[in-house]
C-alpha positions as CSV (number, residue, x, y, z in Angstrom):
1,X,116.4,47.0,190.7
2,X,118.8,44.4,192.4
3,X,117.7,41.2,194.5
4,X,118.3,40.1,197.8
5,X,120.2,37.4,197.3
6,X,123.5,36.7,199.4
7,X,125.5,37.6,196.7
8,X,123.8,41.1,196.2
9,X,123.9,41.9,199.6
10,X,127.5,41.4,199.5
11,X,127.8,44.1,196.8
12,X,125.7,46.1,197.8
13,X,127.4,46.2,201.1
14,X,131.0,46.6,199.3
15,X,129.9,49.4,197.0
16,X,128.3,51.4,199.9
17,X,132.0,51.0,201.3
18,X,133.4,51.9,198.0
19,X,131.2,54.8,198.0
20,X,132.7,55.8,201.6
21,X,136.3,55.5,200.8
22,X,136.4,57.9,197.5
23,X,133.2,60.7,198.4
24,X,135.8,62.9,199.8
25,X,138.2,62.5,197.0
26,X,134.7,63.9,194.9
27,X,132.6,66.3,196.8
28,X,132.8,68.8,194.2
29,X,131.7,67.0,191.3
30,X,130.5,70.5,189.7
31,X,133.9,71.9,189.3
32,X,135.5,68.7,188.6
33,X,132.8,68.6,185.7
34,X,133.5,72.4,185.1
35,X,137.1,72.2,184.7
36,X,137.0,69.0,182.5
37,X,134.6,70.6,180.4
38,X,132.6,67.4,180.4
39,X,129.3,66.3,182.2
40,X,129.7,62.3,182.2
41,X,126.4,60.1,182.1
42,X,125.7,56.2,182.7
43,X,123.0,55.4,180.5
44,X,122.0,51.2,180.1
45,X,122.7,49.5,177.4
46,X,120.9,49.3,174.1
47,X,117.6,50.2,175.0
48,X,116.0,51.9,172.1
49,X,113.5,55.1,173.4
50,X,115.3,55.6,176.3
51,X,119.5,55.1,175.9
52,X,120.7,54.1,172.4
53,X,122.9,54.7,169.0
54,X,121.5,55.6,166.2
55,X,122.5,54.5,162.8
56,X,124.4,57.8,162.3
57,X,126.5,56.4,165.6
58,X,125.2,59.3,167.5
59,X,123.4,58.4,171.5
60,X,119.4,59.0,171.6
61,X,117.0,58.9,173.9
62,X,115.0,59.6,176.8
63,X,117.7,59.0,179.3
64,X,121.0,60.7,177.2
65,X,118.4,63.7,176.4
66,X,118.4,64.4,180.8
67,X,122.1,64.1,180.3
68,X,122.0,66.6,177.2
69,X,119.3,69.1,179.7
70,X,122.6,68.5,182.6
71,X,125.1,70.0,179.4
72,X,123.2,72.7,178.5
73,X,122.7,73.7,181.9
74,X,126.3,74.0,183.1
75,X,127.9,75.3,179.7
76,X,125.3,76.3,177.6
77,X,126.0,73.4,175.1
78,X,124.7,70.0,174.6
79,X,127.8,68.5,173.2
80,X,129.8,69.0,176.5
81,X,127.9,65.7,177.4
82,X,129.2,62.6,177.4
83,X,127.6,59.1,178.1
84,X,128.8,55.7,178.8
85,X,126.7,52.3,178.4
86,X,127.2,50.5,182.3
87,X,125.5,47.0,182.7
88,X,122.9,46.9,185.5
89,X,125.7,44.7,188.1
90,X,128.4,47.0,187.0
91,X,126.5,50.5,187.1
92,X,126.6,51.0,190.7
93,X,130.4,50.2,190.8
94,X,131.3,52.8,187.9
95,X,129.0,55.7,189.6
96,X,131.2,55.1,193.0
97,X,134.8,55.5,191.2
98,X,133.7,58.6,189.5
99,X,133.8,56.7,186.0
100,X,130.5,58.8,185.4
101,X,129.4,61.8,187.3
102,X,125.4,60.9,187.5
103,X,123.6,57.6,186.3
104,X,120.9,57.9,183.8
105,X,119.9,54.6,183.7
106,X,116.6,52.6,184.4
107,X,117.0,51.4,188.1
108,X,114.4,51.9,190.4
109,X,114.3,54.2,193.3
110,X,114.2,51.6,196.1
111,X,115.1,52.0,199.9
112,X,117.1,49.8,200.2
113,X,119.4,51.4,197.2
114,X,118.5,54.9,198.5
115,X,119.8,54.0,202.1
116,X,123.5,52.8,202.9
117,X,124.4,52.1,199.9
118,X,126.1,55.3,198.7
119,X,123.5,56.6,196.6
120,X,121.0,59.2,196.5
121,X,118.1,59.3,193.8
122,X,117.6,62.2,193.0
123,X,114.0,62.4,192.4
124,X,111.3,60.2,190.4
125,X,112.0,61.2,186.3
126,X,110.2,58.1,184.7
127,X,107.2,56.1,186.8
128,X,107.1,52.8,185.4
129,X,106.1,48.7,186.2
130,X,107.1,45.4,186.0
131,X,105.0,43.5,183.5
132,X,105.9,40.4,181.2
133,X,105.9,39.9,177.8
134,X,104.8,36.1,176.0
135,X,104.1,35.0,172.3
136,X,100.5,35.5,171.3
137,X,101.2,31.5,170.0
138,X,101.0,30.6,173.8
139,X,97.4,32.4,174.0
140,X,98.5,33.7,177.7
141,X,96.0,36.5,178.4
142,X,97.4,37.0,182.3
143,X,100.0,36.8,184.2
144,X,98.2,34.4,186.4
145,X,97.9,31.7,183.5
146,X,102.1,31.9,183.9
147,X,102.1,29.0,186.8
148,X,104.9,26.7,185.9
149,X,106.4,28.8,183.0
150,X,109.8,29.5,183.1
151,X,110.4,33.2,182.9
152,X,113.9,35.2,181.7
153,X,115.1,38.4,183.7
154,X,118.5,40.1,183.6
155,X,120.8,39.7,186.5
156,X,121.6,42.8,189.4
157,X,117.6,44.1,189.0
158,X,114.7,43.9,191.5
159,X,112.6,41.6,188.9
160,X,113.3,38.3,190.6
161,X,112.2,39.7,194.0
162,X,109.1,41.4,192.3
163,X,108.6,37.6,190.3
164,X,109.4,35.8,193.6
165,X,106.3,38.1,195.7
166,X,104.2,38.2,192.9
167,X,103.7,34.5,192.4
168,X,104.1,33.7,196.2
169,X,101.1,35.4,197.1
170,X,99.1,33.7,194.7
171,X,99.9,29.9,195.2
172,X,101.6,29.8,191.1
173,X,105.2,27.8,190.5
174,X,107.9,29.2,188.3
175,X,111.4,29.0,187.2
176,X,113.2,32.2,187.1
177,X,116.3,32.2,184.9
178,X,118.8,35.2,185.1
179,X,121.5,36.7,182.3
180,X,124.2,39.3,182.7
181,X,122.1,42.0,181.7
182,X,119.2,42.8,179.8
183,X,120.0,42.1,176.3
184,X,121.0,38.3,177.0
185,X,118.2,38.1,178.5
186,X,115.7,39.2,175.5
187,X,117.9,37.1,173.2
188,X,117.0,34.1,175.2
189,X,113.7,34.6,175.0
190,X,113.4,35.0,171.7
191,X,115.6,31.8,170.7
192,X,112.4,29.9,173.1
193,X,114.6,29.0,176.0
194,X,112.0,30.7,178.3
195,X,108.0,31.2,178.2
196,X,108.1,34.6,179.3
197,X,110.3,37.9,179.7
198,X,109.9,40.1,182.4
199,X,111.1,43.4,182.8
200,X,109.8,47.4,183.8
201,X,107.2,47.8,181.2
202,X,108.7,50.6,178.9
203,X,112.0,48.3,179.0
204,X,109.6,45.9,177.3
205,X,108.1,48.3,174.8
206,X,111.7,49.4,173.8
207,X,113.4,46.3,173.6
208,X,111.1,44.3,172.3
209,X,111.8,46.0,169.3
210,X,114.9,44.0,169.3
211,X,112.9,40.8,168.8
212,X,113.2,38.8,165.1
213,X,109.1,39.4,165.1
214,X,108.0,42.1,167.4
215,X,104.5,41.7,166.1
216,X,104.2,38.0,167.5
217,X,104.8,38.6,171.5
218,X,102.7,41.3,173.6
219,X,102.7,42.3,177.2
220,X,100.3,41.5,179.3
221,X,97.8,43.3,181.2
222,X,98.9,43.5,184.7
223,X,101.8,45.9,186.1
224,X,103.3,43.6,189.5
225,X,105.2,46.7,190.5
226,X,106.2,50.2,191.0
227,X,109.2,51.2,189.7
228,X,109.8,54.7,189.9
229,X,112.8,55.8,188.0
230,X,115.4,59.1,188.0
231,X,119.1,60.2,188.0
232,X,121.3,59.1,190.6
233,X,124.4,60.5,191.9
234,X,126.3,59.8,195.1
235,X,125.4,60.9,198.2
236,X,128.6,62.3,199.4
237,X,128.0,65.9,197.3
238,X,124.7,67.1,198.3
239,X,125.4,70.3,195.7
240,X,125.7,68.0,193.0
241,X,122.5,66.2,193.9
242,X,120.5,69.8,194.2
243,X,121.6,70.5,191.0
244,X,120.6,67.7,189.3
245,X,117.3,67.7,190.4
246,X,116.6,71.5,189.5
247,X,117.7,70.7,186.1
248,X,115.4,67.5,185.7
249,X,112.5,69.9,187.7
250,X,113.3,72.4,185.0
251,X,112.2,70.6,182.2
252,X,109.0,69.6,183.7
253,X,108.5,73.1,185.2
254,X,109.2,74.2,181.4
255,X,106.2,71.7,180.5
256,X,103.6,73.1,183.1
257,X,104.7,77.0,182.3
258,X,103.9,77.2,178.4
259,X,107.7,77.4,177.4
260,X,109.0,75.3,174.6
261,X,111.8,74.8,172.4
262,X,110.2,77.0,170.0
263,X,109.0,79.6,172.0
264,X,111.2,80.2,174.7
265,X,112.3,83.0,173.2
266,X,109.2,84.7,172.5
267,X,108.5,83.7,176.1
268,X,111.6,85.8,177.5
269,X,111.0,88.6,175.5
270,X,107.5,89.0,176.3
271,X,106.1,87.1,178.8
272,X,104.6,89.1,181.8
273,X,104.0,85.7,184.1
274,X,106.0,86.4,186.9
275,X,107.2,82.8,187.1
276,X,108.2,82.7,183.7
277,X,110.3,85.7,184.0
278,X,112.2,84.4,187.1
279,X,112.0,80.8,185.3
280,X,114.0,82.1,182.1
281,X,116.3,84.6,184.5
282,X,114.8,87.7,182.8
283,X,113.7,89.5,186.4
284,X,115.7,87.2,188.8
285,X,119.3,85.2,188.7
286,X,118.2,82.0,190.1
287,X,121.1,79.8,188.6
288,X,123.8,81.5,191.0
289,X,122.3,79.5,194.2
290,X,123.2,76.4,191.8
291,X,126.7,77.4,191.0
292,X,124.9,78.0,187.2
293,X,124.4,81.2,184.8
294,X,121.6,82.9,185.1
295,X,120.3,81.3,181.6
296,X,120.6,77.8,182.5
297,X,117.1,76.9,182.5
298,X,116.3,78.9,179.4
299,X,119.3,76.8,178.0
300,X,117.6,73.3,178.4
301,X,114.8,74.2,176.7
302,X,116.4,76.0,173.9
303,X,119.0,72.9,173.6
304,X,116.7,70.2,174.8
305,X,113.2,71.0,175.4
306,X,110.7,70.9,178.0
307,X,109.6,67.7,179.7
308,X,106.4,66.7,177.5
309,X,108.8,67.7,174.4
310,X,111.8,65.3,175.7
311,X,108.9,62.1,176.6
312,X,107.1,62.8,172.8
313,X,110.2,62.1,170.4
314,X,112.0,59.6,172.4
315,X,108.7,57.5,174.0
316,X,105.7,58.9,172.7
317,X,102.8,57.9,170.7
318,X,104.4,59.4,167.7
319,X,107.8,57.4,167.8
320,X,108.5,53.9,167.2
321,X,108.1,53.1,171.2
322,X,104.6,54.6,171.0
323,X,104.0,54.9,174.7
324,X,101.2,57.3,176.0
325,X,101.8,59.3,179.1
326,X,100.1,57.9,181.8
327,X,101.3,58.4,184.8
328,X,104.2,60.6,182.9
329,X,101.8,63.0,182.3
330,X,101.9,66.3,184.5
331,X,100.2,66.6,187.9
332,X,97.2,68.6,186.2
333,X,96.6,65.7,183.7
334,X,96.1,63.6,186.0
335,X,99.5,62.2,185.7
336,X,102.5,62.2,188.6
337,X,104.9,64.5,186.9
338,X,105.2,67.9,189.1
339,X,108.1,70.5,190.0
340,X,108.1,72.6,192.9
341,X,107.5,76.3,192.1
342,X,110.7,78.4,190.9
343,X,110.3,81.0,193.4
C-alpha cells in the first residue's frame, strides 16, 4: 500500500533495482529453504488476528498460520517456520536481500507494486478496504462528515493516495498526518492528536484492540477502497511463486472439498471423490511437479487446517477480532475465495 510521492517513487525504483541485482544470486529459493531447513516469513508488526505474539511469546495469526501451511508443505512440520516482523517502508527492502523468503504481510496487490518493482503477488489470500475509524464522542456517522478533520495513517502504504482521491472527488478538506508505521500511528490517535484513523478495515478491527477504550471509537460505514491482499515473493523464481500459490490454493481447495483438520484422515482412507483422492495424494503424486512429497497438501490440513478453519480462529466471529466472512467467504457463498481444480 505505498504513495506516490517523490520519495516513494525513488524507493520503489531503487528496490526494483535491488531486486535485479541479487534474483540470480536466489532463483532457487526452494532448495535454499530446503537445505536450511527453514521457510522464512515477513509478517507486519503487532497486528493482533492476523501477525502477533501471544502471551506465551509464541507468533499467531492469520498471516504466520499461511507461513505455518508453507512449513508443513515442504517438511511436513510447522515448526520449520520462521517469521520476522518488517515495517511497511522496510518490508519490501528485506524481501529483496533474501532476509525473508515470502512476505506475509498486509500490503495490497497493486499494479504498480506488481509491475517493475521486483515483486510478484502471488494471488489474492485476504480481500479487504480502506475505512476509518473515529470516537463515537465526535457523533461522526460518515466519512463524508470528516471534511476538515485531520486523519492519522502509517507511512510506505497506499492510504494517503486512497484519502487524497477519496476526498478530492467529493469537494471535503483534510489534513493527512503520517508515522513510521502502523502502530505510531494508532498510538496517535488515541492520545487525540488526530480526528480519525485510517487504515484496511480488518487492520482496524485488529488493532483497535490496542486502543486504551476500544469500546469508545467504531469504524464507519463506508469501505473507499479495494485492497486485495496475499503472499508475495520475488519475481525472479517463478518455481517459488507456483508453489506458494498451490499451497495458499490448498487450503481453500481443502475448504470447498469437505477435508478438515479433523477429518482428513478419514477423508484419505475412505473417500471415493476423485478430487479428494488426487487432493490428499492417495491415487495421484501431485506434489512432485512442485518439487513437494506427495502428502504435502494432506500435511497443511493435518498441521494447519483448511481455509475457513485458518479465517475462524484467527478472524472470525468467534475470536476476539470477530470478523464475518464476507467477501472471504468461498466462491459458492457468495464470497471471492476460489482455487482452481487439483487436476
Amino acid at each position: 500500500m505505498t504513495s506516490r510521492t517523490p520519495l516513494s517513487t525513488a524507493l520503489t525504483v531503487a528496490t526494483a533495482a535491488l531486486f535485479a541485482s541479487l534474483g540470480a544470486a536466489h532463483a532457487g529459493t526452494l532448495e535454499d529453504v530446503k537445505q536450511r531447513e527453514v521457510v522464512r516469513c515477513g509478517t507486519s508488526p503487532n497486528n493482533p488476528g492476523f501477525a502477533f505474539t501471544d502471551s506465551a511469546g509464541k507468533q499467531r495469526g492469520f498471516d504466520v498460520d499461511f507461513c505455518r501451511a508453507l512449513s508443513a508443505a515442504i517438511f511436513g512440520d510447522v515448526a520449520k517456520a520462521e517469521t520476522k516482523v518488517a515495517e511497511p517502508r522496510d518490508a519490501f527492502t528485506v524481501l529483496a536481500t533474501a532476509g525473508v523468503d515470502v512476505l506475509t504481510h498486509r500490503f495490497t496487490w497493486s499494479f504498480n507494486r506488481d509491475n517493475g518493482a521486483g515483486l510478484e503477488f502471488t494471488q489474492a489470500l485476504f480481500y479487504d478496504g480502506q475505512g476509518f475509524m473515529v470516537r463515537k464522542s465526535a457523533n461522526v456517522k460518515s466519512v463524508n462528515e470528516l471534511n476538515g478533520a485531520t486523519i492519522c495513517a502509517a507511512q510506505g502504504t497506499t492510504t494517503e493516495l486512497n484519502v487524497a482521491d477519496y476526498f478530492r472527488q467529493r469537494k471535503l478538506t483534510y489534513k493527512i498526518v503520517t508515522f513510521n508505521g502502523t502502530d505510531p500511528a494508532r498510538l496517535a490517535y488515541d492520545e487525540g492528536r488526530c480526528d480519525a484513523w485510517t487504515n484496511d478495515r480488518g487492520s482496524l478491527a485488529s488493532r483497535g484492540q490496542g486502543l486504551k477504550n476500544p469500546a469508545e471509537h467504531l469504524i464507519l460505514p463506508e469501505t473507499i477502497s479495494k485492497e486485495p491482499v496475499g503472499p508475495i515473493v520475488r519475481d525472479s523464481d517463478p518455481k517459488w511463486a507456483h508453489l506458494v500459490r498451490w499451497v495458499m490454493f490448498a487450503t481453500i481447495a481443502a475448504e470447498e472439498l469437505g477435508i478438515t483438520s479433523e477429518n482428513v484422515d478419514e477423508m484419505k482412507a475412505s473417500s471415493t471423490n476423485p478430487e479428494v483422492k488426487r487432493f490428499l495424494g492417495v491415487s495421484d503424486d501431485l506434489g512432485q511437479k512442485l518439487g513437494l512429497s506427495r502428502d504435502w497438501a494432506y500435511n497443511i490440513v493435518k498441521l494447519v487446517g483448511n481455509y475457513g478453519e485458518i479465517f475462524d480462529r484467527n478472524l472470525g466471529a468467534k475470536s476476539p477480532i470477530g470478523l464475518s466472512r464476507g467477501l472471504n467467504g468461498l466462491w459458492k457463498d457468495g464470497g471471492l475465495v476460489i482455487a482452481p481444480p487439483f487436476r
